[in-house]
N, C-alpha and C positions, 0 to 999 in steps of 0.2 A: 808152505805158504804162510805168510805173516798177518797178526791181523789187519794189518794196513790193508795189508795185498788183497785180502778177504774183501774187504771192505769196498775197497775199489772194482773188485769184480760182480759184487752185490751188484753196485751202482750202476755200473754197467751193463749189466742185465736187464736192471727195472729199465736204462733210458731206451734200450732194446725193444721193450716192451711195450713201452708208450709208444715208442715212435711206430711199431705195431700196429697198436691200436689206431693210433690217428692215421696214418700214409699209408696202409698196406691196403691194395683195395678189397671191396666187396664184393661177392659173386653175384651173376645175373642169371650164372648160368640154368638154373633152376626156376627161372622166370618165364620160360616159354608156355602157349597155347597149348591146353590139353582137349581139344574139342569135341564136345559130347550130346551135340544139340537133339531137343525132342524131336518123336518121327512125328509127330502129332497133338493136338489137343489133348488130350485122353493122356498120354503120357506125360503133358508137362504137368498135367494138374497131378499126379499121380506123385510128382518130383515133390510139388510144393507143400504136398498135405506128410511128404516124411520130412519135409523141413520144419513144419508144425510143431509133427509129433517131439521132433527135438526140441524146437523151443520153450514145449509147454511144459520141458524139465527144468529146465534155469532160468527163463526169462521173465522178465517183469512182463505183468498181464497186458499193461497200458502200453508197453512198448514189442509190439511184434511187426515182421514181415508183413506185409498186406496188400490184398489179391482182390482188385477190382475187375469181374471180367461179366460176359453176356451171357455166359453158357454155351460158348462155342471160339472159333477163331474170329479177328475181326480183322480187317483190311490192314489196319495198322496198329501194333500192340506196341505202348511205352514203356521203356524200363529206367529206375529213375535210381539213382547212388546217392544215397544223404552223406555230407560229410563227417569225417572223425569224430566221434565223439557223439554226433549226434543220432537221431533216429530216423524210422522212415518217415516219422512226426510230422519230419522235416517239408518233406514232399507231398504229406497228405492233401493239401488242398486243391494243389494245382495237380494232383492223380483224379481228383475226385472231378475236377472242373473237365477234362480230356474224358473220363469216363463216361458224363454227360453227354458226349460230344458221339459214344457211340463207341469208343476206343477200348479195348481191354490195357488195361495198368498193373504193373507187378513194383514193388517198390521193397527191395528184400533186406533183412538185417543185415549190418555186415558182422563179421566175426567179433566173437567175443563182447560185442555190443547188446545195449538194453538188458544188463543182467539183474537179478534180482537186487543186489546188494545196492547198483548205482554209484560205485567207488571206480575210481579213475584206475587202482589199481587190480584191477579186471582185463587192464587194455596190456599189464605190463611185461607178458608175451607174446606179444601180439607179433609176426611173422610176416614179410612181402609174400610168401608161399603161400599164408592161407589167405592174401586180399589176391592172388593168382587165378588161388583155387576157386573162392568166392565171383569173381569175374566171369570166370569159363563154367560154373552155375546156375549164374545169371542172364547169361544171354542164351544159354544152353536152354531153359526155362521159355525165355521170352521169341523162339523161335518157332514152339510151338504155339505160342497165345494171339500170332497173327502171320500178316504174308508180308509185312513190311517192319521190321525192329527198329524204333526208335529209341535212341536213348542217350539221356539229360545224367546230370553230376556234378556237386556246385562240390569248392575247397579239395579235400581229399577223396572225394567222391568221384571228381573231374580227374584225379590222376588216374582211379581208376579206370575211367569212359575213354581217356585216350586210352591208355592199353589198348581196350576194347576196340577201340575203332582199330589201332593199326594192327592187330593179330584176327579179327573175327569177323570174316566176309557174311556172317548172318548178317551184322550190324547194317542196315541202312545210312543212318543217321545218327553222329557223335557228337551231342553239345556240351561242351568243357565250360562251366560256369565257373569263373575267380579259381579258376584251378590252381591247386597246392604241388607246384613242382620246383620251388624253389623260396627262400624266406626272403622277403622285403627288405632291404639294405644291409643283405650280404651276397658277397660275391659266389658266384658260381665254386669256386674254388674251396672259400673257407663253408659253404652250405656244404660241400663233399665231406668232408673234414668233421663237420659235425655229424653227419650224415653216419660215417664212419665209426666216431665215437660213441654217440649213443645206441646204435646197433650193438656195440659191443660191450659197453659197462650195463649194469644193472641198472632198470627204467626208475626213473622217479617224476613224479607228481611236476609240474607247472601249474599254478594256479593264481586266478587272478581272483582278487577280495571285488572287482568291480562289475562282476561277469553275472550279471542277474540269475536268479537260479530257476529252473525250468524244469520242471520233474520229469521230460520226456531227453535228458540233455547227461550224458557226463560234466561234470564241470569242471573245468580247467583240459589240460593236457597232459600227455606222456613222455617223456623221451623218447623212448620206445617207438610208440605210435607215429610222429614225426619223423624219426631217420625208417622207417619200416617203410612208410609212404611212400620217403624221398628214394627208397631203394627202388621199391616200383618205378618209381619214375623214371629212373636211371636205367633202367629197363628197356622199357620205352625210348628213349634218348637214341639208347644204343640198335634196339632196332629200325627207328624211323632214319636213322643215318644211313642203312644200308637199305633197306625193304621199302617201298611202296604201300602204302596204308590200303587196310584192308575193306574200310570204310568208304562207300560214295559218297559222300560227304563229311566234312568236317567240318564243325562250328566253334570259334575260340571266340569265348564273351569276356569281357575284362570291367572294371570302372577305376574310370581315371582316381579314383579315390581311395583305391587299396591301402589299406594300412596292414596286410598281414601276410600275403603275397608277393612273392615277384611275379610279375607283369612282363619281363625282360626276358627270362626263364619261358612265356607261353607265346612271346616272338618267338625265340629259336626254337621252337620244336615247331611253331605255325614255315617259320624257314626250311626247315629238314623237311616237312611236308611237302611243300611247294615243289621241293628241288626235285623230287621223287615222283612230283605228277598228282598229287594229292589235289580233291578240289576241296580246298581251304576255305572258308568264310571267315573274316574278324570281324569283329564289333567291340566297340565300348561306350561304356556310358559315359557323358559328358562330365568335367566336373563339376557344371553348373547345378550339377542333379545330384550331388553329392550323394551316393548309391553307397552303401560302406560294404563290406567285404560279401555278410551275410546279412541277405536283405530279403531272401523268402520266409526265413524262421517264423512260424504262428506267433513268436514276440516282437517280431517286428516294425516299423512305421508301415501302416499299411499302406498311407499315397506310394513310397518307395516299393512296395511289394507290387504292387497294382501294374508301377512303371518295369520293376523287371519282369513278369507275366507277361506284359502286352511284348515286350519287346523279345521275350523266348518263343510264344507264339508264332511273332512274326516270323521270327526266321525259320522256326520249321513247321510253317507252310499251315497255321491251323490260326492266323487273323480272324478276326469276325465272326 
């Protein structure tokens, strides 16, 4: 062989390679339900306190899992999914507001999240397997802490709660807040593609210099973290195509104002629901309300927090 020849079969290899990378798909298969729910009280609490015990190795003090309950089961227990990057922080207030209400609230880390260090690249093995594993945890957890699961998930959080809904008949109640199953003005097709890519090359850092900083918060994002999500999702996609959700209810909340989501992305899966028998709710915020993506964060506009509160309330059934 000559070096030309060499050369050209290098070439050929790498574009092999790439095209690999980019068009070859991703498995899901490893994405299914592994269901483990407590037989009881006594046992879920049993779960959460070795969840603890792990945290209290790596995690930041200010940032843990956290377990609002009566000291027994209560009619209806909440479970809430902060999105990527952020914490249960996220969701403390309105855990805190339901608890009032008589509710027990579990609001759990997700993986690899709130670490000591606070560096984004913490997230940059992050796995759909372990946000899988994390899920089927989760409600595993919260099915002991009452008779009725309810559970909330705003961005990445909400890709996880559909899973949830469509694989885990404990679930009562699934509300997808601004859910992350697809990016804002890109197409289903090229979100795959990246989807694809960043799964497979080595994760780096996105970071934005305008992204306030928040000591309960990773700042910026992963690549990683993103196509990991979007794998889940894809997930999901694929079972709500064939399966009937496993959820009585499903809640998809949007605002006409997304700037970081696709919106289009939480039609077709609210579509793949319906057709399957799913009882579906949508909602969006108007855009007169100009609601932006995340709008319960404790850094919030609190009138806009106020407005999404009353209107998550609303729809699951705990108004006034």
């Amino acid at each position: 062989m000559t070096v030309v020849q060499a050369l050209l079969a290098a070439a050929g290899l790498l574009l092999l390679a790439a095209a690999l990378i980019v068009f070859a798909p991703l498995s899901v298969g490893r994405l299914w339900p592994r269901p483990n729910p407590a037989a009881d009280y006594e046992e879920a609490m049993r779960r959460v306190a070795a969840i603890a015990a792990a945290e209290d190795e790596v995690c930041n003090p200010r940032i843990r899992s956290l377990l609002l309950t009566h000291g027994a089961p209560t009619a209806r227990a909440y479970l809430f999914i902060h999105g990527t990057t952020n914490s249960p922080v996220q969701f403390e207030e309105l855990g805190r507001l339901l608890h009032a209400r008589g509710h027990n609230v579990y609001i759990p880390l997700m993986p690899r999240h709130g670490r000591k260090s606070m560096r984004l690249a913490e997230l940059h093995g992050l796995r759909a397997e372990e946000l899988r594993a994390y899920a089927d945890a989760s409600v595993d957890i919260a099915a002991g802490l009452g008779e009725q699961v309810m559970v909330a998930g705003i961005s990445g959080g909400a890709a996880i709660v559909g899973w949830m809904g469509q694989h885990r008949p404990e679930v009562d109640t699934a509300l997808l807040l601004a859910p992350f199953l697809g990016v804002r003005r890109v197409t289903a097709t090229m979100s795959t593609l990246m989807m694809n890519v960043y799964s497979r090359l080595p994760s780096f850092n996105i970071e934005d210099p305008l992204e306030p900083r928040r000591d309960w918060v990773y700042r910026g994002q992963t690549t990683r973290g993103l196509a990991e999500t979007l794998r889940l999702g894809r997930a999901l996609f694929k079972a709500a195509a064939t399966t009937p959700p496993a959820a009585r209810r499903l809640i998809l909340l949007t605002t006409a104002k997304e700037t970081q989501v696709a919106n289009g992305a939480t039609a077709r899966l609210a579509e793949l629901w319906l057709a399957r028998g799913g009882n579906v709710i949508e909602s969006q915020f108007e855009p007169e309300l100009a609601i932006p993506h995340n709008a319960i964060d404790p850094a919030a506009d609190p009138a806009k927090k106020a407005i999404v509160y009353a209107r998550m309330l609303e729809l699951l059934g705990e108004a006034g």
